[in-house]
VOVEXDO-451391 format. One record per residue (C-alpha): residue number from 1; z, y, x. Coordinates in steps of 0.05 Angstrom, whole numbers. Layout:
VOVEXDO-451391
+-----+--------+--------+--------+
!   k !     pz !     py !     px !
+-----+--------+--------+--------+
! NUM !      Z !      Y !      X !
...
+-----+--------+--------+--------+
end
This chain:
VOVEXDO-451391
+-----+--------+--------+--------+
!   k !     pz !     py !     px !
+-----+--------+--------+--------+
!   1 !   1311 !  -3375 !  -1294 !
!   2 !   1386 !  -3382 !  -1310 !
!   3 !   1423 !  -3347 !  -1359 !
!   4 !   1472 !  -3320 !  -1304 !
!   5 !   1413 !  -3311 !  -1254 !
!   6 !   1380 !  -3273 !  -1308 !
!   7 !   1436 !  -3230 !  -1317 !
!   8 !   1441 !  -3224 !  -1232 !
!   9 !   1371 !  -3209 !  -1225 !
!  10 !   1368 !  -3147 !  -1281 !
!  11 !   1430 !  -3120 !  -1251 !
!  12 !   1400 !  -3116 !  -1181 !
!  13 !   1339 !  -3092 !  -1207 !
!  14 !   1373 !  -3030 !  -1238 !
!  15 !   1428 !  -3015 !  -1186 !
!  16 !   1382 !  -3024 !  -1117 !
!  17 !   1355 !  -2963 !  -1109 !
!  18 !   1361 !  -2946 !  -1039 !
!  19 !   1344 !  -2998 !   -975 !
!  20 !   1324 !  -3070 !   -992 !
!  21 !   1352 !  -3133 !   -998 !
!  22 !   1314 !  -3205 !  -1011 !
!  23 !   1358 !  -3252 !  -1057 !
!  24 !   1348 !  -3333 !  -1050 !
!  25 !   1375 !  -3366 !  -1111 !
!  26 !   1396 !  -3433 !  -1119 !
!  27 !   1336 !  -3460 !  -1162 !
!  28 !   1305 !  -3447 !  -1094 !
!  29 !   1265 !  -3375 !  -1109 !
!  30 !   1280 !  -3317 !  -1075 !
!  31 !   1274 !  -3241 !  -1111 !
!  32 !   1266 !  -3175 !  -1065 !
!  33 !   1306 !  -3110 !  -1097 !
!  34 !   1309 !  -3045 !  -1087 !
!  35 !   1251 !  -3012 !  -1030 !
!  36 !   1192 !  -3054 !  -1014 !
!  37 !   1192 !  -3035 !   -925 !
!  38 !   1263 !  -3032 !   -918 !
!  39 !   1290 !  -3069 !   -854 !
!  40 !   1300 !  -3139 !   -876 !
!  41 !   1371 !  -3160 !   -903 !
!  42 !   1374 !  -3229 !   -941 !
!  43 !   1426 !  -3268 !   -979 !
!  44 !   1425 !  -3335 !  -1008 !
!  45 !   1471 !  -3356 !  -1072 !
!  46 !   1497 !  -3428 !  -1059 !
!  47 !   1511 !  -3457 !  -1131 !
!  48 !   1502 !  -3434 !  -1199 !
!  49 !   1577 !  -3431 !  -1198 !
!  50 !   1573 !  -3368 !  -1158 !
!  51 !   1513 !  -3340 !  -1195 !
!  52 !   1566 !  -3336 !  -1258 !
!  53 !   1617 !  -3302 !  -1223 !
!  54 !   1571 !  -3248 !  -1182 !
!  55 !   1545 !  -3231 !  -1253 !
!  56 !   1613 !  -3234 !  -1281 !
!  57 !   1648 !  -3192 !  -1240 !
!  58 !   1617 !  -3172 !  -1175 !
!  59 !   1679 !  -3132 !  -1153 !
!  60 !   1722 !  -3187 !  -1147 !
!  61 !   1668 !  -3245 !  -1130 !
!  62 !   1632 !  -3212 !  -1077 !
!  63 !   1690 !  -3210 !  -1023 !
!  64 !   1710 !  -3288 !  -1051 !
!  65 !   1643 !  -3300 !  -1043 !
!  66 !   1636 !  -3286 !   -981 !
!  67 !   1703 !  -3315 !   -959 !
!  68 !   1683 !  -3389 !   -982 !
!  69 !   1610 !  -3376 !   -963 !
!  70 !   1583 !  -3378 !  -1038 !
!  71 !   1548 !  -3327 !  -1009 !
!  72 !   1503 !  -3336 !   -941 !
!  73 !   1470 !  -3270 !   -894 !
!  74 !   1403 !  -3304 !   -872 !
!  75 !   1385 !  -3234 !   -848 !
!  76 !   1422 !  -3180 !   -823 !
!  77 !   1505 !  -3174 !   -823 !
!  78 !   1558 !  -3156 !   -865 !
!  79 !   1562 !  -3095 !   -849 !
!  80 !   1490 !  -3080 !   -865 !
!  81 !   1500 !  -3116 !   -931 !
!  82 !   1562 !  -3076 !   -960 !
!  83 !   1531 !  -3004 !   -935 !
!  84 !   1475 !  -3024 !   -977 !
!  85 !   1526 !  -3038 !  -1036 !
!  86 !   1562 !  -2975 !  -1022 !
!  87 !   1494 !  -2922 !  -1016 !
!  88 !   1475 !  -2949 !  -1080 !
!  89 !   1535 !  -2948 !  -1121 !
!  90 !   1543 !  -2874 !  -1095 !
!  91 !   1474 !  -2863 !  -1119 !
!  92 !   1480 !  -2902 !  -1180 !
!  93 !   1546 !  -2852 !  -1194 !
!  94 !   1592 !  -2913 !  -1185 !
!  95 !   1604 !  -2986 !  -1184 !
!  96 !   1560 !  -3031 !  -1222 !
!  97 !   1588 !  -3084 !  -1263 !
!  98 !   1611 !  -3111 !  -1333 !
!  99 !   1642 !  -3057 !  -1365 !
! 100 !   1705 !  -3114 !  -1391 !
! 101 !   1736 !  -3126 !  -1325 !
! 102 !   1728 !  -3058 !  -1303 !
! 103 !   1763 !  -3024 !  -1373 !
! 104 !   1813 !  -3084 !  -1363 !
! 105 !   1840 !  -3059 !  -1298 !
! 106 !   1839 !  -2991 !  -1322 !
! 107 !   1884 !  -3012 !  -1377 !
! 108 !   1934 !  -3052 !  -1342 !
! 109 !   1930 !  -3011 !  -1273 !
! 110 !   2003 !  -2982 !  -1285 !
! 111 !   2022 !  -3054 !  -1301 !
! 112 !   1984 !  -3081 !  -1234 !
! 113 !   2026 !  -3033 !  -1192 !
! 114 !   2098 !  -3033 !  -1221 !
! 115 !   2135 !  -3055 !  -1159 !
! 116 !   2217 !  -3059 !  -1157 !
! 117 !   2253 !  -3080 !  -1105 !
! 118 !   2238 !  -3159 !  -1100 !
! 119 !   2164 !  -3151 !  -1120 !
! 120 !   2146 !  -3092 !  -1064 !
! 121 !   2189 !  -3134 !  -1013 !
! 122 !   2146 !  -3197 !  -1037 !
! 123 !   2082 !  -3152 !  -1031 !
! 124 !   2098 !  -3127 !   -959 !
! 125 !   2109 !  -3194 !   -931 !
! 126 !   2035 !  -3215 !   -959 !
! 127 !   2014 !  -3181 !   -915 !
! 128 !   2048 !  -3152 !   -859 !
! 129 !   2095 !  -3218 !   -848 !
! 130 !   2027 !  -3252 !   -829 !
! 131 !   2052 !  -3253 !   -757 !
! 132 !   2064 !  -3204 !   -698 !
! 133 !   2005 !  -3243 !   -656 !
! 134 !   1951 !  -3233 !   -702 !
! 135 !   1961 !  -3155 !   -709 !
! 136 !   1968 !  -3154 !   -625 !
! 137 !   1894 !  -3178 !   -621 !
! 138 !   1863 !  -3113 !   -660 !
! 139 !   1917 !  -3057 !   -646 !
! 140 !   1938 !  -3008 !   -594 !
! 141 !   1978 !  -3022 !   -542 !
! 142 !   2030 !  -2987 !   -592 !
! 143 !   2014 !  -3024 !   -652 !
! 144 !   1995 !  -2959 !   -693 !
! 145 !   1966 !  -2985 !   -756 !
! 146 !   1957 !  -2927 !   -793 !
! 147 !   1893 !  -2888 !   -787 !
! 148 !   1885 !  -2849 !   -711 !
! 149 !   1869 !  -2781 !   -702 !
! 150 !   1810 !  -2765 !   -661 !
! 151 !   1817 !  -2702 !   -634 !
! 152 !   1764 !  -2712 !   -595 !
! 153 !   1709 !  -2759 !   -616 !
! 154 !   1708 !  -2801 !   -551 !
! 155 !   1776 !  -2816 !   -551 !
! 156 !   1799 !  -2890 !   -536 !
! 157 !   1837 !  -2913 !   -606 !
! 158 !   1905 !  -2913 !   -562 !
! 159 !   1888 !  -2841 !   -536 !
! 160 !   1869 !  -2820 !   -612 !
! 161 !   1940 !  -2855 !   -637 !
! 162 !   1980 !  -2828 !   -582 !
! 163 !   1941 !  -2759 !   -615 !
! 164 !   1966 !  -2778 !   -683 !
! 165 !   2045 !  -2782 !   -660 !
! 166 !   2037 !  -2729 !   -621 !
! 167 !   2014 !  -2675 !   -688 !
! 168 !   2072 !  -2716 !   -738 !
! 169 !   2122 !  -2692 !   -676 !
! 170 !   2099 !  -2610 !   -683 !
! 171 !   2094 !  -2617 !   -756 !
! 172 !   2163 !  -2648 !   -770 !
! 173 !   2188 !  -2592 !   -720 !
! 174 !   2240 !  -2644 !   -698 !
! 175 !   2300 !  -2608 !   -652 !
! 176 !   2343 !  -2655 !   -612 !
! 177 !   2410 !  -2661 !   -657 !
! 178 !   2369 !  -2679 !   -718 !
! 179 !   2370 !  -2740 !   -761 !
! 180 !   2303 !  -2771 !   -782 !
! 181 !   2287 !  -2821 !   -830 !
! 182 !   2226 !  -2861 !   -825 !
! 183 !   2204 !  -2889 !   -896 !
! 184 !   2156 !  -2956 !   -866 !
! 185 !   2167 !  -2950 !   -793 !
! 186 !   2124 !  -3013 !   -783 !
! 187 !   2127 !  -3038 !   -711 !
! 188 !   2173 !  -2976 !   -688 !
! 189 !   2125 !  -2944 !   -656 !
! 190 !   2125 !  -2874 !   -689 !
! 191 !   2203 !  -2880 !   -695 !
! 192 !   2208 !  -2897 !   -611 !
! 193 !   2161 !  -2838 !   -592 !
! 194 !   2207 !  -2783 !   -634 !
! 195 !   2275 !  -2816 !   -612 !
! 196 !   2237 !  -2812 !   -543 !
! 197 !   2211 !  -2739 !   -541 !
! 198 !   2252 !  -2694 !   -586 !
! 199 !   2317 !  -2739 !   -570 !
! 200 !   2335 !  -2737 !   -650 !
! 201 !   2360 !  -2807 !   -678 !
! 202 !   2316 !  -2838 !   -712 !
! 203 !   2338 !  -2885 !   -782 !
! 204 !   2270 !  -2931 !   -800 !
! 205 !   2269 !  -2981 !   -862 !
! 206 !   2225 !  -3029 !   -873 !
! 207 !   2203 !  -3090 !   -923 !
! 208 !   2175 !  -3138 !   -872 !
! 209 !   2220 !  -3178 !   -824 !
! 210 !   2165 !  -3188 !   -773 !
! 211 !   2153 !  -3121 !   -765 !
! 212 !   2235 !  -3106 !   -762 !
! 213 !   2242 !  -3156 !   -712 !
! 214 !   2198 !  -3125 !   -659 !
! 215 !   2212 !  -3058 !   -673 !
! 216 !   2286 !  -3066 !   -658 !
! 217 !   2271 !  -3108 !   -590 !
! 218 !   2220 !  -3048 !   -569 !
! 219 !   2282 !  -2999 !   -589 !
! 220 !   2326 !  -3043 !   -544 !
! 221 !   2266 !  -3051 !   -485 !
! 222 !   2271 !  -2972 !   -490 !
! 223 !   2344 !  -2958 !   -485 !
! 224 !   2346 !  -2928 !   -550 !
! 225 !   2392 !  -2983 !   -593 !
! 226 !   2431 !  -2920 !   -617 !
! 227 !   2373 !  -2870 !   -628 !
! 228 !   2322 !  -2913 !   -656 !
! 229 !   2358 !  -2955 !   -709 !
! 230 !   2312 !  -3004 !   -756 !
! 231 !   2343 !  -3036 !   -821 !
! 232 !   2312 !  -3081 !   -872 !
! 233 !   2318 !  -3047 !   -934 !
! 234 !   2280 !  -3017 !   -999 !
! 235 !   2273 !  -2941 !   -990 !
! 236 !   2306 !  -2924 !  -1060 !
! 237 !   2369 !  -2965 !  -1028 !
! 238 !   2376 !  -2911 !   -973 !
! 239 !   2445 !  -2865 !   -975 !
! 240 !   2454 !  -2795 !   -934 !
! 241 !   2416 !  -2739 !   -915 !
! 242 !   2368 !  -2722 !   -862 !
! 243 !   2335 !  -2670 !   -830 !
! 244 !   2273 !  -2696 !   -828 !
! 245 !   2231 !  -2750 !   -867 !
! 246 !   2164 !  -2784 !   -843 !
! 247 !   2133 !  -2834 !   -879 !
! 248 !   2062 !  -2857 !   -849 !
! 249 !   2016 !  -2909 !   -884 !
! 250 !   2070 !  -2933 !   -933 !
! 251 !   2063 !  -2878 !   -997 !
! 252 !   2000 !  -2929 !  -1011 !
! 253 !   2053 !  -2987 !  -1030 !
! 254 !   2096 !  -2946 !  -1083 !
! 255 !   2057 !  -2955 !  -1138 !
! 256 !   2030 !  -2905 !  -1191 !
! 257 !   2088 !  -2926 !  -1233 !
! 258 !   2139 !  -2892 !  -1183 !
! 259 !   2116 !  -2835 !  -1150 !
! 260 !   2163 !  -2794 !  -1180 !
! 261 !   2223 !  -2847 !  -1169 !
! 262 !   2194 !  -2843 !  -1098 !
! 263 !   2191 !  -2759 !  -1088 !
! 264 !   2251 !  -2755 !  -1125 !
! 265 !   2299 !  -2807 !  -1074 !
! 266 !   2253 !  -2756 !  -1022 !
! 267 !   2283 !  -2693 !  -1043 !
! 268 !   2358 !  -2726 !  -1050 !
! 269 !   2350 !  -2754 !   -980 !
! 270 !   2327 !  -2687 !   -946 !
! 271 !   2366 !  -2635 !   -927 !
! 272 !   2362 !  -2566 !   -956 !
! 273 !   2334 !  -2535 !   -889 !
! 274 !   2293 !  -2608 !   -893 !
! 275 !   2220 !  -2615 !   -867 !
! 276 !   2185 !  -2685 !   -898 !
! 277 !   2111 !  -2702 !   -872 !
! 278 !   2085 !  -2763 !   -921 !
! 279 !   2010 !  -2794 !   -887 !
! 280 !   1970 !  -2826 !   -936 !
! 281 !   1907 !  -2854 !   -963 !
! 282 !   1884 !  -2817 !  -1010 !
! 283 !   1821 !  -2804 !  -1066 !
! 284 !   1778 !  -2749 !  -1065 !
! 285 !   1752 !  -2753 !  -1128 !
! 286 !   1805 !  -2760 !  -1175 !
! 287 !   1845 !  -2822 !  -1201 !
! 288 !   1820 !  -2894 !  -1201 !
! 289 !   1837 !  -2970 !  -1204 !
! 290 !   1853 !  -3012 !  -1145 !
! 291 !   1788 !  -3060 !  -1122 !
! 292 !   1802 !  -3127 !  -1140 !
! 293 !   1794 !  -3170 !  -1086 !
! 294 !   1842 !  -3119 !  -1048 !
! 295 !   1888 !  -3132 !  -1090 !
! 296 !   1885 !  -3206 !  -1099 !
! 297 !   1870 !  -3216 !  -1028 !
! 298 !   1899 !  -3156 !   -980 !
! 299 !   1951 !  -3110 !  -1010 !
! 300 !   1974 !  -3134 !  -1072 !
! 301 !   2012 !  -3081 !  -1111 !
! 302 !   1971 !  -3026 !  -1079 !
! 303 !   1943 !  -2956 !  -1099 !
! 304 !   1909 !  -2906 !  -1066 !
! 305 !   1926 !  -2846 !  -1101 !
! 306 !   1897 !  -2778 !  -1116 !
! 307 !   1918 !  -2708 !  -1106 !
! 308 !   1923 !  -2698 !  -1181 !
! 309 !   1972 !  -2749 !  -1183 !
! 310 !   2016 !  -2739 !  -1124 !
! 311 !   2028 !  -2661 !  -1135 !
! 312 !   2058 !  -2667 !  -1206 !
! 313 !   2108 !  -2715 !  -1183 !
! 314 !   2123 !  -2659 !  -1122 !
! 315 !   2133 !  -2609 !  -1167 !
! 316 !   2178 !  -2645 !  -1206 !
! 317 !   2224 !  -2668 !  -1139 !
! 318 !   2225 !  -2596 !  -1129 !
! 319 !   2191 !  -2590 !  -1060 !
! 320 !   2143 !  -2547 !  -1038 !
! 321 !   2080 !  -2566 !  -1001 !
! 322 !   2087 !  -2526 !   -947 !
! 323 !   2018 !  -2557 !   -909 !
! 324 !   1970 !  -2598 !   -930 !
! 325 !   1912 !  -2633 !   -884 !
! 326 !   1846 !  -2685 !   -897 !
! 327 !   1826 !  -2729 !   -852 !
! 328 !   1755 !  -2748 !   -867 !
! 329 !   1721 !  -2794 !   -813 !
! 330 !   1780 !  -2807 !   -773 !
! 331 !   1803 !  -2867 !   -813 !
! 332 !   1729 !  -2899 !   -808 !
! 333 !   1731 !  -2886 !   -733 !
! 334 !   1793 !  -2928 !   -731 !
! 335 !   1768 !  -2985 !   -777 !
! 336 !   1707 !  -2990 !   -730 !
! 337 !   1759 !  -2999 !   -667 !
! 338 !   1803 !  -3049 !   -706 !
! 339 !   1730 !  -3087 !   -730 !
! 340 !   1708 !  -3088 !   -656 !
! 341 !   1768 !  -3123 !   -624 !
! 342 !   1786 !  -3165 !   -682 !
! 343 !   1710 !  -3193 !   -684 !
! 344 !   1718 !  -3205 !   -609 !
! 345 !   1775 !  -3249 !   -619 !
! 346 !   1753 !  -3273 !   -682 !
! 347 !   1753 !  -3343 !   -654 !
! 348 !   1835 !  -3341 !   -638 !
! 349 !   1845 !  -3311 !   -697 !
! 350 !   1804 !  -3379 !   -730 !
! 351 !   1855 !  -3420 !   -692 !
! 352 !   1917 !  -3382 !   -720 !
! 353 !   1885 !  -3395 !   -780 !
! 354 !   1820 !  -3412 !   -807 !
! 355 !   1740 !  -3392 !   -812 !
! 356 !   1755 !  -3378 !   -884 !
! 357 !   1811 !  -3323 !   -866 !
! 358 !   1764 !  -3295 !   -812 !
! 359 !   1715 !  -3279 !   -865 !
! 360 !   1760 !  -3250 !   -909 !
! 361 !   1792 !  -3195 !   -857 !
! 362 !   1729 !  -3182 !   -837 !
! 363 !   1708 !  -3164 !   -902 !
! 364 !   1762 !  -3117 !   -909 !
! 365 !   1756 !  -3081 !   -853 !
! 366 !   1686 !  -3075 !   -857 !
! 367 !   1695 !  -3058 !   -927 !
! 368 !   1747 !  -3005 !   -913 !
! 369 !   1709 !  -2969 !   -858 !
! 370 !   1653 !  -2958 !   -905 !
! 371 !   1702 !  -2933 !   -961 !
! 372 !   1714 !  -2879 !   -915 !
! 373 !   1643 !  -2868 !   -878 !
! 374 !   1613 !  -2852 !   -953 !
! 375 !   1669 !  -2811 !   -971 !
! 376 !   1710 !  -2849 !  -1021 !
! 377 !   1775 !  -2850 !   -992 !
! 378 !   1805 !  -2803 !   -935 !
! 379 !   1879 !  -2797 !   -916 !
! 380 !   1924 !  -2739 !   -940 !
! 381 !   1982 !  -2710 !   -891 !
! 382 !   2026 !  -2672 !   -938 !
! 383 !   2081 !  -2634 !   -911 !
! 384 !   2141 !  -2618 !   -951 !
! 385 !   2206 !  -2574 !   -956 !
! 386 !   2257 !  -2548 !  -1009 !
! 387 !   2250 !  -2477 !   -974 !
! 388 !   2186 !  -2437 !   -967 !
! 389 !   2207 !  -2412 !   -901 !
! 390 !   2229 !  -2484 !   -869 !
! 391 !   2169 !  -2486 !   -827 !
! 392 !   2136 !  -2422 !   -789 !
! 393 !   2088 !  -2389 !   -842 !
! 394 !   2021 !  -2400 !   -794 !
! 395 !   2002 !  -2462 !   -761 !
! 396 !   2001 !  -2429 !   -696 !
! 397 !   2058 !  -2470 !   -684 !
! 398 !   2016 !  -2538 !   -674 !
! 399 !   1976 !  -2504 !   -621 !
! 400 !   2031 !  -2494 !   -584 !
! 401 !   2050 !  -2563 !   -532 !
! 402 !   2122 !  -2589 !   -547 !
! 403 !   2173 !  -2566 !   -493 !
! 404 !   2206 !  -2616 !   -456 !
! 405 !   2266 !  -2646 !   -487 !
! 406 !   2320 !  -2681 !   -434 !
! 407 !   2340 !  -2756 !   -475 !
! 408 !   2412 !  -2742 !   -507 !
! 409 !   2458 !  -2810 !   -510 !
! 410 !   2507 !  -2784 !   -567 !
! 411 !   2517 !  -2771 !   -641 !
! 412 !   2484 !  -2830 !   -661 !
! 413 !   2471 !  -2832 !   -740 !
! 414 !   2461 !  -2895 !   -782 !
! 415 !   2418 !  -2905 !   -845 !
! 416 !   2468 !  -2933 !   -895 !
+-----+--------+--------+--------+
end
């Protein structure tokens, strides 16, 4: 035996606790870990090469692994394999690994995620610049792609995103002369459906040209040129003051480094009778580092923050949190809908690009539901005002179903 498969095999042997999992290394032998029954799962280590690196760091080399098959299923799935990894780092009280790489990362996390201007615009084309037609093939109709909200748990994903709209609407307690910002507005989606229903103007900035491009055709398609305006442009370059802020799936780009630059330009931008409503992924259990391979591979510049270190930077903007809900389960839900239809067109998604970029989304989406299914991440709605009494002091008020709102044509405002 190896040096490295030494090290490999002593690792598994302590961190398999729960399920099974039969190991084929590339001297030919093949070591079971963890329960002796367990339904059969079985990987096979191409090259010594790889050996090193899973021993190394596992984090990172894993997903790469994967990706450039250094690492083969012979039984079972993915998915099967990276539960397994999941139930026992939760019952091992958390991720196994070198302890170097790990305190490294720690050490230079602020560093990882400082992101001005021309770095987070850089970032945000990595990934959501990866084209319009590749996104179409796994999203809703409506190209939501943010986590849905199941109201119901046999909702289609469109019904359950068309749910998620429909709550940011009652929450942001939009009235029809109102000016909204949108902070990420993505495809335009969320920004059509308010300009749509409440008949407010809408003002969305965003990093990635892709996304800008189709969100102002779909404004145009939907008569709304002057109600549903979408600009290129960093969020701390944004002049004026709204009524209302929403910022969905974005907070998770700022960086730890700016959170309070970021809840700060917030509380300059709102107005003093001001509702905001910031979605987010979020931690449960406190502050962390940023996975690796995410972050090389997926979202570089990205952080999933805590409560403990989003509040503090609230405080300081001087906003209250006037409501604040957790969604558990509903982000795994959607993962699972997004992992269906993008494995079903997983071969026109090889021809847009390659096997090797096949594996690696896959990875991350499987990877990503199970964050959420074993209770590691969960998404934060936080909604914010400068007044205690801007929103009704009961939430009796998202019971009620939004009155109908005729479209108004005038007043149009513009984002400077």
């Amino acid at each position: 035996m190896t040096f490295w498969q030494a090290q490999l095999h002593r690792r598994l042997r302590e961190t398999v606790r729960k399920g099974g999992i039969d190991v084929a290394y590339p001297d030919g032998s093949t070591e079971r870990y963890g329960e002796a029954f367990a339904a059969p799962l079985g990987v096979r280590v191409k090259s010594r090469a790889w050996l090193r690196r899973l021993a190394l760091d596992p984090e990172l080399a894993l997903g790469e692994a994967y990706m450039d098959g250094g690492l083969q299923i012979v039984h079972g799935d993915l998915y099967t394999l990276l539960d397994l990894v999941w139930r026992n780092i939760l019952s091992n009280g958390g991720a196994p690994g070198p302890a170097i790489p790990a305190f490294g990362r720690r050490l230079l996390r602020r560093l990882a995620q400082f992101n001005p201007a021309r770095r987070a615009q850089k970032n945000a084309a990595h990934h959501y610049d990866l084209g319009n037609d590749f996104y179409r093939l796994f999203l809703d109709d409506d190209m939501q792609y943010s986590c849905a909200y199941f109201e119901q748990p046999d909702l289609t994903l469109e019904e359950a995103q068309q749910s998620k709209k429909n709550l940011i609407a009652k929450k942001l307690l939009i009235e029809p002369d109102h000016s909204v910002l949108e902070i990420g507005c993505g495809w335009g989606g969320l920004g059509i459906f308010l300009a749509k229903e409440t008949g407010a103007t809408v003002n969305g900035v965003t990093l990635a040209k892709e996304q800008l491009r189709v969100a102002t055709d779909r404004a145009g398609a939907n008569s709304l040129s002057k109600h549903a305006l979408f600009r290129l442009k960093d969020y701390r370059a944004v002049d004026g003051r709204f009524d209302r802020i929403v910022s969905v799936g974005m907070f998770e780009h700022v960086g730890l480094p700016h959170f309070q630059e970021y809840f700060d330009q917030v509380a300059k931008l709102l107005n003093d009778n001001g509702v905001a409503l910031i979605h987010t992924i979020g931690r449960p259990d406190g502050p962390g580092v940023t996975n690796p391979w995410i972050a090389r591979h997926i979202f570089p510049g990205g952080y999933i923050p805590s409560l403990s270190e989003i509040v503090p930077a609230i405080e300081r903007a001087g906003l209250f949190i006037t409501d604040l809900e957790v969604w558990r389960l509903h982000y795994a839900e959607t993962l699972k809908e997004w992992r269906r239809r993008f494995l079903d067109n997983a071969d026109e998604v090889k021809r847009m690009y390659d096997v090797r970029f096949v594996r690696m989304w896959e990875f991350y989406l499987v990877s990503s539901e199970l964050s959420f299914r074993h209770g590691a991440h969960v998404v934060f709605q936080l909604q914010l005002a400068k007044r205690q009494d801007a929103v009704p002091l009961t939430r009796r008020y998202l019971l009620k179903e939004p009155a109908a709102r005729p479209f108004q044509a005038e007043k149009p405002r513009v984002v400077a």
